[in-house]
SEDO-854253 format. One record per residue: x, y, z negated of N, C-alpha, C in turn; residue number from 1; residue in one letter. Coordinates in Angstrom, 3 decimals, always signed. Layout:
+----------+----------+----------+----------+----------+----------+----------+----------+----------+-----+------+
|      nxx |      nyy |      nzz |     caxx |     cayy |     cazz |      cxx |      cyy |      czz |  nr | rest |
+----------+----------+----------+----------+----------+----------+----------+----------+----------+-----+------+
|        X |        Y |        Z |        X |        Y |        Z |        X |        Y |        Z | NUM |    a |
...
+----------+----------+----------+----------+----------+----------+----------+----------+----------+-----+------+
! end
This chain:
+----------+----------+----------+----------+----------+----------+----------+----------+----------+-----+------+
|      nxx |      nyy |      nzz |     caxx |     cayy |     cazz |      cxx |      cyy |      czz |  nr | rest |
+----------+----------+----------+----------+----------+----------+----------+----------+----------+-----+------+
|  +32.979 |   +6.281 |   -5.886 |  +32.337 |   +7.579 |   -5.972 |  +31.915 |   +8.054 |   -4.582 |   1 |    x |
|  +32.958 |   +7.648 |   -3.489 |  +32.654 |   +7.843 |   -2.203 |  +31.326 |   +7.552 |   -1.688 |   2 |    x |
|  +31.183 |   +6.071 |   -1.961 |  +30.057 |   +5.442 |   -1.499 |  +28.619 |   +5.588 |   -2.129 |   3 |    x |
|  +29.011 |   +6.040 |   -3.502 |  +27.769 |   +6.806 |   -4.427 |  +27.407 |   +8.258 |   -3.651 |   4 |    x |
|  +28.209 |   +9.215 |   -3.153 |  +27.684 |  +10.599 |   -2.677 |  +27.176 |  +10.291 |   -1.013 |   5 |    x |
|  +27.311 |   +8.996 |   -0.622 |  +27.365 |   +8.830 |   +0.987 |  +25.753 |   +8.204 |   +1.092 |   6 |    x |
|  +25.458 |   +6.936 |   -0.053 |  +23.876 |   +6.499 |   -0.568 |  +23.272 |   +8.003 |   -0.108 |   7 |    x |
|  +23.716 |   +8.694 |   -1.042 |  +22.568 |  +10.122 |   -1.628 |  +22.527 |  +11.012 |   -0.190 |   8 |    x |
|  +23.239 |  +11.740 |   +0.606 |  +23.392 |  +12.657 |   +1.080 |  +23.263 |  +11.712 |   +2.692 |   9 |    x |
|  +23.551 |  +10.692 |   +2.644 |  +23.648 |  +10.393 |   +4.623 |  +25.109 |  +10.770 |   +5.313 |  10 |    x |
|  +26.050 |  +11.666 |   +4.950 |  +26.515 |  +12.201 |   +6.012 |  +28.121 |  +12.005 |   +5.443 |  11 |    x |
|  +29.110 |  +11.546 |   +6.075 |  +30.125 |  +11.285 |   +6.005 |  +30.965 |  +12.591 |   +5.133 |  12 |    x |
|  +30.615 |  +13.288 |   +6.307 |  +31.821 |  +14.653 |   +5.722 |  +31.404 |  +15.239 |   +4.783 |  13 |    x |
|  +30.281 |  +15.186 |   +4.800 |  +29.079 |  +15.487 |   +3.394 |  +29.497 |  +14.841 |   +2.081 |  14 |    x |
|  +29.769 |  +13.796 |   +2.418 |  +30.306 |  +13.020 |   +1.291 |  +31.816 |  +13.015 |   +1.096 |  15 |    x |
|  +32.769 |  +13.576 |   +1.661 |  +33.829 |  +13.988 |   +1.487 |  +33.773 |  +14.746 |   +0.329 |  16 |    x |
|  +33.433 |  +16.241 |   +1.024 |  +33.189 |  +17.056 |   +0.395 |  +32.736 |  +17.320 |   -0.928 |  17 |    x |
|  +31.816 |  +16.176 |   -0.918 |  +31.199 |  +16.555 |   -2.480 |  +32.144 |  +15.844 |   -3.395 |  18 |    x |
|  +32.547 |  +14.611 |   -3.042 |  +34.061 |  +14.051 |   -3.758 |  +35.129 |  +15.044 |   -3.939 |  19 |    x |
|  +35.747 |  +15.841 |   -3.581 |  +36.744 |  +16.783 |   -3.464 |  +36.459 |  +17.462 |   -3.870 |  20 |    x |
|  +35.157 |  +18.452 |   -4.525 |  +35.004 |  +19.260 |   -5.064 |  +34.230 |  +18.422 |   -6.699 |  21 |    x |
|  +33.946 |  +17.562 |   -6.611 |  +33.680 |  +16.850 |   -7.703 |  +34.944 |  +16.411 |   -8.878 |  22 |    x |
|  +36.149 |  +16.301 |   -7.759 |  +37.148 |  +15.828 |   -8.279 |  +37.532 |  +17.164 |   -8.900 |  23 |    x |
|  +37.577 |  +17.949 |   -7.832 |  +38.436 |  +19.539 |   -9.030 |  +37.388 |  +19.752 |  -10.009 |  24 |    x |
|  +36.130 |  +20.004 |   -9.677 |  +35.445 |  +20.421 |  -10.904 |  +35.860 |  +19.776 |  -12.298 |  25 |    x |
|  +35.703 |  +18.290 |  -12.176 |  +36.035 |  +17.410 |  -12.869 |  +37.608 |  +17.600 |  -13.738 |  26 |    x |
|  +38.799 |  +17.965 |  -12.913 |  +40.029 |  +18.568 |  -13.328 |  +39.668 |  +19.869 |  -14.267 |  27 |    x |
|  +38.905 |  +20.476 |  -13.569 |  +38.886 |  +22.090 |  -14.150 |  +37.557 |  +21.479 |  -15.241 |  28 |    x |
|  +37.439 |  +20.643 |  -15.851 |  +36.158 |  +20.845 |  -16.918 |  +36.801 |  +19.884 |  -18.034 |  29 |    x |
|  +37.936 |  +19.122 |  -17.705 |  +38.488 |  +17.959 |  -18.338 |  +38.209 |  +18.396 |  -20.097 |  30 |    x |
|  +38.558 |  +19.891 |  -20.495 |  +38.454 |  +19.645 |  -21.791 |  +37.043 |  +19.941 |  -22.401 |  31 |    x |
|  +36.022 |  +19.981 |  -21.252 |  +34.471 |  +19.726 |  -21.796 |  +34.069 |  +17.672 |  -21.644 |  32 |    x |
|  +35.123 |  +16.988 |  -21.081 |  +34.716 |  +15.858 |  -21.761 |  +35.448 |  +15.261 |  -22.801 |  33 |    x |
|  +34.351 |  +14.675 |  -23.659 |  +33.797 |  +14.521 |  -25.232 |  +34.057 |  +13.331 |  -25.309 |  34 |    x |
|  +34.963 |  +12.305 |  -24.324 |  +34.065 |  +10.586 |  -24.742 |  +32.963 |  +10.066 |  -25.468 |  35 |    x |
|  +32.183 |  +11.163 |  -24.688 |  +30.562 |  +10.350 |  -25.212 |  +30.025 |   +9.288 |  -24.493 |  36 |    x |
|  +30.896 |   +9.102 |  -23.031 |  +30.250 |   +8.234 |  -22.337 |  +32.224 |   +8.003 |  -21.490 |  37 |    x |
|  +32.219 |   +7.021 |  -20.475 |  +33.463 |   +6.629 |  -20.161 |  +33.712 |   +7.718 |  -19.145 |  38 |    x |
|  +35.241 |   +8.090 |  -19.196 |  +35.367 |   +8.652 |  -17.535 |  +34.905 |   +8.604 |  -16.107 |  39 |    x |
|  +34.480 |   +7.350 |  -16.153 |  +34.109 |   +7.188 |  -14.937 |  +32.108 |   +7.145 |  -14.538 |  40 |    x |
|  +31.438 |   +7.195 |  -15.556 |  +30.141 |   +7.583 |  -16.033 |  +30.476 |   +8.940 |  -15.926 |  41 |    x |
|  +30.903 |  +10.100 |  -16.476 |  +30.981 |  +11.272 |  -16.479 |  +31.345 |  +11.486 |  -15.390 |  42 |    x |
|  +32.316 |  +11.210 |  -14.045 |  +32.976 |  +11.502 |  -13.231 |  +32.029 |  +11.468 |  -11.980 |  43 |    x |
|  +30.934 |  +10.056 |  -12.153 |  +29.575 |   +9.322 |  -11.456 |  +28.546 |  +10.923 |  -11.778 |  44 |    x |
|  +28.466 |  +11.334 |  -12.810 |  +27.286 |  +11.915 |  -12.889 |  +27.742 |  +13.375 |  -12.257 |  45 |    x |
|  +28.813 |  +13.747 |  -11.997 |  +29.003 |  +15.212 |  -11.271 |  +28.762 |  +14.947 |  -10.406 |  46 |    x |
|  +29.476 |  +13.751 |   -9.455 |  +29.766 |  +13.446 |   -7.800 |  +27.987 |  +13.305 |   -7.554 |  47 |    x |
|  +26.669 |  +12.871 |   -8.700 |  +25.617 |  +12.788 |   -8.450 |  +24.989 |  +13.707 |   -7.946 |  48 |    x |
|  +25.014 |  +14.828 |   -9.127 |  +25.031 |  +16.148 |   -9.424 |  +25.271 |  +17.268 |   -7.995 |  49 |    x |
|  +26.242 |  +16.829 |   -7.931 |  +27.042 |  +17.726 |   -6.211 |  +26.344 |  +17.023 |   -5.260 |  50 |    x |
|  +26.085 |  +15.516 |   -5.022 |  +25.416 |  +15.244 |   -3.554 |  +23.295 |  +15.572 |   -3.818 |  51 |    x |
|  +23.261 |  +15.620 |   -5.385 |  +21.638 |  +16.355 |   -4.815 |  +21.962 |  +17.610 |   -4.511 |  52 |    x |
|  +23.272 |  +18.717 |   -4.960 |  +22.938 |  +19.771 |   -4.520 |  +23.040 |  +19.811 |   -3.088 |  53 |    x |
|  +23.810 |  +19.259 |   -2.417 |  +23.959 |  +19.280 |   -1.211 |  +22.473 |  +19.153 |   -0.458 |  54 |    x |
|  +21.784 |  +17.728 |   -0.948 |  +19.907 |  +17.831 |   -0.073 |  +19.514 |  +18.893 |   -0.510 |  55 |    x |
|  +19.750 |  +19.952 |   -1.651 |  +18.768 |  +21.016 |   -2.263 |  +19.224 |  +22.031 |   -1.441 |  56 |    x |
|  +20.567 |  +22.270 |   -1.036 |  +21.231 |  +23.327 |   +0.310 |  +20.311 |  +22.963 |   +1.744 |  57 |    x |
|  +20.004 |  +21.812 |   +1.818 |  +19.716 |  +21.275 |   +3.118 |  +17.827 |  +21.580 |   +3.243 |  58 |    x |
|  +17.751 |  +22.517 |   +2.067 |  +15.904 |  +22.408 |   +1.955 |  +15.251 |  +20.864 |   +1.907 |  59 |    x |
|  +15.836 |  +20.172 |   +0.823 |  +15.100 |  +19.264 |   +0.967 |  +14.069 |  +19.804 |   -0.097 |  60 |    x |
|  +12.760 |  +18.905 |   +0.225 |  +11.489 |  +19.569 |   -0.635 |  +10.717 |  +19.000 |   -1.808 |  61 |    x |
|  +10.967 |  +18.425 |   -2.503 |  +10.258 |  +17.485 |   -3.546 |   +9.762 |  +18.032 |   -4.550 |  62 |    x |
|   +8.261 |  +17.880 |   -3.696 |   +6.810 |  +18.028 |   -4.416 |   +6.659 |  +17.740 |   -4.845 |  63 |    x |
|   +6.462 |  +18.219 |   -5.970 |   +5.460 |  +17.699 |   -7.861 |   +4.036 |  +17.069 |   -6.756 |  64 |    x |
|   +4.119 |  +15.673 |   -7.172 |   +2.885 |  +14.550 |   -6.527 |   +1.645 |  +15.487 |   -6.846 |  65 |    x |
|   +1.730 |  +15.795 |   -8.426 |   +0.613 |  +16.139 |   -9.057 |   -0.246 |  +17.178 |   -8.201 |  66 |    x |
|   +0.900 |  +18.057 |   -8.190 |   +0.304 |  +19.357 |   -7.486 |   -0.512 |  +19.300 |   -6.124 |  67 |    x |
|   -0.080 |  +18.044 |   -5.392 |   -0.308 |  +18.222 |   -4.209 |   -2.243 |  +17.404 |   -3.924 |  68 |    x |
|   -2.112 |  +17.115 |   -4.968 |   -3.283 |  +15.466 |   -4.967 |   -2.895 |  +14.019 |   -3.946 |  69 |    x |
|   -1.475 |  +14.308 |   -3.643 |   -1.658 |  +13.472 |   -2.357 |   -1.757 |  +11.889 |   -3.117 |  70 |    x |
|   -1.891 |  +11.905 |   -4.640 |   -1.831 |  +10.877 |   -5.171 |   -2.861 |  +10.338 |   -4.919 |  71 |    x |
|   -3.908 |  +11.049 |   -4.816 |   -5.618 |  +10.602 |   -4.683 |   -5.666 |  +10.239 |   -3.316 |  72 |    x |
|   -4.898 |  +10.332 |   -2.322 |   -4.772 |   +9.272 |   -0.979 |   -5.285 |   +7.678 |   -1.269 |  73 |    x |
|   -5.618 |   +6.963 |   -0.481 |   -5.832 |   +5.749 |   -0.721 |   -4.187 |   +5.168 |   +0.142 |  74 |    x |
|   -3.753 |   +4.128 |   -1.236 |   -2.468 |   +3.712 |   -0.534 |   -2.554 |   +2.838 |   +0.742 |  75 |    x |
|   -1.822 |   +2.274 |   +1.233 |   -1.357 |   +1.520 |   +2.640 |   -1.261 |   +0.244 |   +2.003 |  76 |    x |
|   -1.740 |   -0.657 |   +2.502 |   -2.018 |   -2.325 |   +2.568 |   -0.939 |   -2.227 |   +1.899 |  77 |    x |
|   -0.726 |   -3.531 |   +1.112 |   +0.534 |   -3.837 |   +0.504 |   +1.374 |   -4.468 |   +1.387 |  78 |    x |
|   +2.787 |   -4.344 |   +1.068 |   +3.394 |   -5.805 |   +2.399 |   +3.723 |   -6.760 |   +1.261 |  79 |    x |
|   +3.728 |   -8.231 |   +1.894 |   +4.601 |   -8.910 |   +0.919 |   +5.887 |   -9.315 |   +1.161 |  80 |    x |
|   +6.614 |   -8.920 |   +0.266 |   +8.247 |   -8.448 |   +0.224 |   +8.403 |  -10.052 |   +0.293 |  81 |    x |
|   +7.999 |  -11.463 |   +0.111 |   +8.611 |  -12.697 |   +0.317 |   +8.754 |  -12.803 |   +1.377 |  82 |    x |
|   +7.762 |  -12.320 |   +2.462 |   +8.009 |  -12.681 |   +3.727 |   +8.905 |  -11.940 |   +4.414 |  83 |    x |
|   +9.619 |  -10.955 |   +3.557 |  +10.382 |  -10.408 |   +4.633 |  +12.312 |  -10.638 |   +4.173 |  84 |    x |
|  +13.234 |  -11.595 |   +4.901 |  +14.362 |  -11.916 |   +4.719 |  +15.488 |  -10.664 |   +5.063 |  85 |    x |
|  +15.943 |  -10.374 |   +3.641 |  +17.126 |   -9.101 |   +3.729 |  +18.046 |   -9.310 |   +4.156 |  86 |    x |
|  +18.561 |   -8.717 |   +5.111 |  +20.071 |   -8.797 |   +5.139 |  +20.896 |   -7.444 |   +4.841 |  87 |    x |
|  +22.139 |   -7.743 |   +4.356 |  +22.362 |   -6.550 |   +3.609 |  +23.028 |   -5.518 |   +4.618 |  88 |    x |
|  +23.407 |   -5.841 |   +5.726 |  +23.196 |   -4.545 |   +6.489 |  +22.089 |   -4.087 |   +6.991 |  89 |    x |
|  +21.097 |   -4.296 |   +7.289 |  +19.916 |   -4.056 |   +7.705 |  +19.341 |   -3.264 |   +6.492 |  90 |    x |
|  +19.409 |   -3.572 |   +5.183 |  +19.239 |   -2.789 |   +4.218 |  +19.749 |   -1.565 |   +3.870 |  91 |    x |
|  +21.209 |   -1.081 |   +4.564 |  +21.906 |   -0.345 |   +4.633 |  +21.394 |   +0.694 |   +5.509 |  92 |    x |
|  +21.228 |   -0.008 |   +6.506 |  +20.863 |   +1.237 |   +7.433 |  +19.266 |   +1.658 |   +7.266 |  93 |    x |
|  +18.619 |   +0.536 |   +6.713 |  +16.850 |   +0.914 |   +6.700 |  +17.013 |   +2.159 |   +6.023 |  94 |    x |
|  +17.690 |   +2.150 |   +4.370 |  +18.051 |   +3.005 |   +3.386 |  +18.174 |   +4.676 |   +4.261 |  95 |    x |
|  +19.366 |   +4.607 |   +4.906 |  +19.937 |   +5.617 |   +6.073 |  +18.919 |   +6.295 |   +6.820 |  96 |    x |
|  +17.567 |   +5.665 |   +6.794 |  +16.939 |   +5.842 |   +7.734 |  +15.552 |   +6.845 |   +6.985 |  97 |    x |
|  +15.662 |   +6.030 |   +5.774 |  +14.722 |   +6.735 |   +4.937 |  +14.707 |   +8.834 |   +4.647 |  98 |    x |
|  +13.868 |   +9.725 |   +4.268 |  +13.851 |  +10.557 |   +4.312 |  +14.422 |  +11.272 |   +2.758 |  99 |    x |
|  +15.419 |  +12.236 |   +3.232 |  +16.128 |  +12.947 |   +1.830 |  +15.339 |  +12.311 |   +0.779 | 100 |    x |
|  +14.432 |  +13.129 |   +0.202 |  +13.663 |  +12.706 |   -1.176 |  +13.529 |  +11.176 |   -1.665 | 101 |    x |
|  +12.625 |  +10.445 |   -0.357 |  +12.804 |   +8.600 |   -0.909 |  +14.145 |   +8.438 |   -1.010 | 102 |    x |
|  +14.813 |   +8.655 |   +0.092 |  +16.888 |   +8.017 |   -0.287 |  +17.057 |   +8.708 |   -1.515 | 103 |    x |
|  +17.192 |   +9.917 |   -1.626 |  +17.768 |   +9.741 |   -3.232 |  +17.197 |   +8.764 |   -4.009 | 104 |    x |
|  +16.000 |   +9.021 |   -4.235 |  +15.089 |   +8.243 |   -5.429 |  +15.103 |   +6.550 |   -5.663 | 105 |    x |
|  +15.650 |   +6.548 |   -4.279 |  +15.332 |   +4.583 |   -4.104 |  +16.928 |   +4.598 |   -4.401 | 106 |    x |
|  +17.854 |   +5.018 |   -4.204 |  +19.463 |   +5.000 |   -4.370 |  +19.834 |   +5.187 |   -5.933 | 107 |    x |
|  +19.214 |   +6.276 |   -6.478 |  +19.628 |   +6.589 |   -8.085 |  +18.766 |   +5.417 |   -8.691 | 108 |    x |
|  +17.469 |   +5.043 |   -8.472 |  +16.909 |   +3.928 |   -9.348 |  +17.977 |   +2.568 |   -8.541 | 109 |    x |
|  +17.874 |   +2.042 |   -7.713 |  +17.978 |   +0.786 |   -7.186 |  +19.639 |   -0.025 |   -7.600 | 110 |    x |
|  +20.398 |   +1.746 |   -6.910 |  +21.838 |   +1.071 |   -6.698 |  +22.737 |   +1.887 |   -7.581 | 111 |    x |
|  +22.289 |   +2.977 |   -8.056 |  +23.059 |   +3.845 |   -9.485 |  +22.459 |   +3.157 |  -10.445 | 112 |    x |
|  +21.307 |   +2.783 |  -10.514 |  +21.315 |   +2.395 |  -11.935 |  +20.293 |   +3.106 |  -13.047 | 113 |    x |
|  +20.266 |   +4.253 |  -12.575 |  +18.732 |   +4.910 |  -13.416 |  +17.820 |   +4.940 |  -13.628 | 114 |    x |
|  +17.025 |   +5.385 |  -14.489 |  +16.168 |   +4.934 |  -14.945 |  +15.176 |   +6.291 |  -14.041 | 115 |    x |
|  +13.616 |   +6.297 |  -13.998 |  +12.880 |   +7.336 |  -13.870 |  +12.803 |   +8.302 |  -14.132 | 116 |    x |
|  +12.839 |   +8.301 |  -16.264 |  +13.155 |   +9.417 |  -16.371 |  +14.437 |  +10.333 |  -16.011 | 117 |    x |
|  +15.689 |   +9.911 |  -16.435 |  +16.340 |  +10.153 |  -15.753 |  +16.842 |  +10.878 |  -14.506 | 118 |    x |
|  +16.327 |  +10.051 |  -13.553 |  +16.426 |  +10.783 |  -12.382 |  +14.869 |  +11.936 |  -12.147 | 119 |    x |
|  +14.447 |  +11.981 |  -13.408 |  +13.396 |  +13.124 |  -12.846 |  +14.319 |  +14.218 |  -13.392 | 120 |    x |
|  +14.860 |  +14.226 |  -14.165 |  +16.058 |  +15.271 |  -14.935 |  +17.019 |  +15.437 |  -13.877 | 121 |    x |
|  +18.047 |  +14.487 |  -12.962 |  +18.152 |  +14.745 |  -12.066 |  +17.833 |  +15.512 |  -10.926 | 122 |    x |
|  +16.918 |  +15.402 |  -10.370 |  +16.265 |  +16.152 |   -9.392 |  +15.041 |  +17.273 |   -9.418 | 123 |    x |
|  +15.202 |  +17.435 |  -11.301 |  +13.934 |  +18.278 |  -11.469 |  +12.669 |  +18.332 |  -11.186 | 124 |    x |
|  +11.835 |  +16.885 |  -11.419 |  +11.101 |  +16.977 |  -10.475 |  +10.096 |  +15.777 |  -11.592 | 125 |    x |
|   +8.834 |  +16.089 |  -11.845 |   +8.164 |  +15.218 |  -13.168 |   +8.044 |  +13.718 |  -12.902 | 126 |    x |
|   +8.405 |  +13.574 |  -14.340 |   +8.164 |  +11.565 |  -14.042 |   +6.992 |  +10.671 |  -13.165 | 127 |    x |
|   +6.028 |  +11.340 |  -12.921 |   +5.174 |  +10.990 |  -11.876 |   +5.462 |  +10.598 |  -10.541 | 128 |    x |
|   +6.540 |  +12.060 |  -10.119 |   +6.536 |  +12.486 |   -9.009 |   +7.696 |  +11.064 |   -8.685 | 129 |    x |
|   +8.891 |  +10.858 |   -9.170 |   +9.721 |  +10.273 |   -9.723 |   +9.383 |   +8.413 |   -8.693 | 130 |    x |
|   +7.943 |   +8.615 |   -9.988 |   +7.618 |   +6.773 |   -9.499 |   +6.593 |   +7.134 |   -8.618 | 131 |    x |
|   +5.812 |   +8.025 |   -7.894 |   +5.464 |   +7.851 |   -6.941 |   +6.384 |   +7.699 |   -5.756 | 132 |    x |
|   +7.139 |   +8.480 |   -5.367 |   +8.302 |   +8.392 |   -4.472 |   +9.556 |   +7.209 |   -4.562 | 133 |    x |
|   +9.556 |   +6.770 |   -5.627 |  +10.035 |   +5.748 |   -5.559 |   +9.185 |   +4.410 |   -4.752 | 134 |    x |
|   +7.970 |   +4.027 |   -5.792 |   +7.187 |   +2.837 |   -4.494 |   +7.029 |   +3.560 |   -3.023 | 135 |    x |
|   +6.839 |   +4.575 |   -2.329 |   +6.658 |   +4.873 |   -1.584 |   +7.666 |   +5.128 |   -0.834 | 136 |    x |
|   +9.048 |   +4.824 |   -1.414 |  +10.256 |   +4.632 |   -0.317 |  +10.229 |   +3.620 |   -0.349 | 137 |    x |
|  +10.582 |   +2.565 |   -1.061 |  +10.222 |   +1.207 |   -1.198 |   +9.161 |   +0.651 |   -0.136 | 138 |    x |
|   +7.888 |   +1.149 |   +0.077 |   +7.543 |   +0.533 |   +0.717 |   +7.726 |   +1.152 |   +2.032 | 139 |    x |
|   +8.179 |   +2.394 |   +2.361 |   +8.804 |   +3.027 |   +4.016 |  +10.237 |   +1.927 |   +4.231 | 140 |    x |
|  +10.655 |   +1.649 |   +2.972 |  +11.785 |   +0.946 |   +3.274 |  +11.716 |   -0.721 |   +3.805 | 141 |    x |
|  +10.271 |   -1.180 |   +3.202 |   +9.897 |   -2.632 |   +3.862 |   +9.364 |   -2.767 |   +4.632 | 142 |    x |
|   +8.637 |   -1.173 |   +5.151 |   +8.352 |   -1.405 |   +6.574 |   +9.407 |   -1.312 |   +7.506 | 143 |    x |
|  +10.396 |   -0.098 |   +7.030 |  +11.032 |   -0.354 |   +8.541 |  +11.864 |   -1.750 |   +8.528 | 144 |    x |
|  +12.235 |   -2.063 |   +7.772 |  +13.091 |   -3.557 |   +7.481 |  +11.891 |   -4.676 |   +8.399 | 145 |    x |
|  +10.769 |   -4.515 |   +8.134 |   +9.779 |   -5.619 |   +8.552 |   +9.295 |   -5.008 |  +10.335 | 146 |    x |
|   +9.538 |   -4.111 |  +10.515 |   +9.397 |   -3.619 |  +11.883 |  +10.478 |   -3.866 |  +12.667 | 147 |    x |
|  +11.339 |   -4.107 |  +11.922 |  +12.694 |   -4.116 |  +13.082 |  +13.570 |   -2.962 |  +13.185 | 148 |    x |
|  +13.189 |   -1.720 |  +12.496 |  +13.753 |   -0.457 |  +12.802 |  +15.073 |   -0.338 |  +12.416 | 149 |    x |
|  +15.759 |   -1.293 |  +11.645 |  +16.393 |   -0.840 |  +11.262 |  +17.946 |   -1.780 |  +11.982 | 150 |    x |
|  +17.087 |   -2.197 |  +12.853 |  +18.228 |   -3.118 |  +13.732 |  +19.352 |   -2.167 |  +14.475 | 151 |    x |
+----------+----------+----------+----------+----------+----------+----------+----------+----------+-----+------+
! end
């Protein structure tokens, strides 16, 4: 759960925090879970829950794509992801490096496990907006991996 609120938020004590208060909430709500889903799925989706509120305290800003037109941009060359060899710390920190909105989005799809819609319910924010920001961390994320930045 640690390492799930630490993906989302960046910040150590940040991620304390949202564990520790995830955990009491979690104590103090025990007889609102239903086994509709396992303890530890229910337990995953508060500690989720608490580290977006934490970017939403921090003003993070995630723009409905739609609204903005920035969709009608012409995208950036493609890279090709064969040529570029992962290593999984380097992936770690590229991730780290990425900005509030892509890190959540590339973290809840990639390494939680969700789906789009989903995490647009998550973060309130329309299924568009969702998979635009997703390829578009994705590909901030293969550039800096392919630049070196993340050495």
């Amino acid at each position: 759960m640690y390492n799930t609120s630490l993906r989302i938020v960046n910040n150590r004590a940040d991620a304390e925090d949202v564990l520790q208060e995830a955990f009491v909430d979690a104590f103090r709500s025990l007889n609102e879970f239903h086994y509709r889903s396992t303890f530890g799925a229910w337990l995953k989706r508060i500690v989720i829950n608490k580290s977006i509120n934490v970017l939403r305290k921090r003003r993070m800003d995630l723009v409905d794509i739609d609204e903005t037109g920035l969709h009608l941009l012409p995208q950036d060359e493609p890279i090709d992801e064969n040529e570029i060899q992962l290593k999984v710390e380097e992936v770690k920190t590229a991730i780290r490096r990425l900005p509030d909105g892509y890190r959540s989005v590339i973290t809840l799809y990639l390494l939680e496990g969700y789906d789009h819609e989903e995490i647009s319910e998550i973060l309130g924010i329309s299924h568009n907006t969702v998979r635009t920001q997703y390829v578009r961390a994705k590909q901030k994320l293969l550039h800096i991996l392919k630049s070196g930045e993340a050495l």
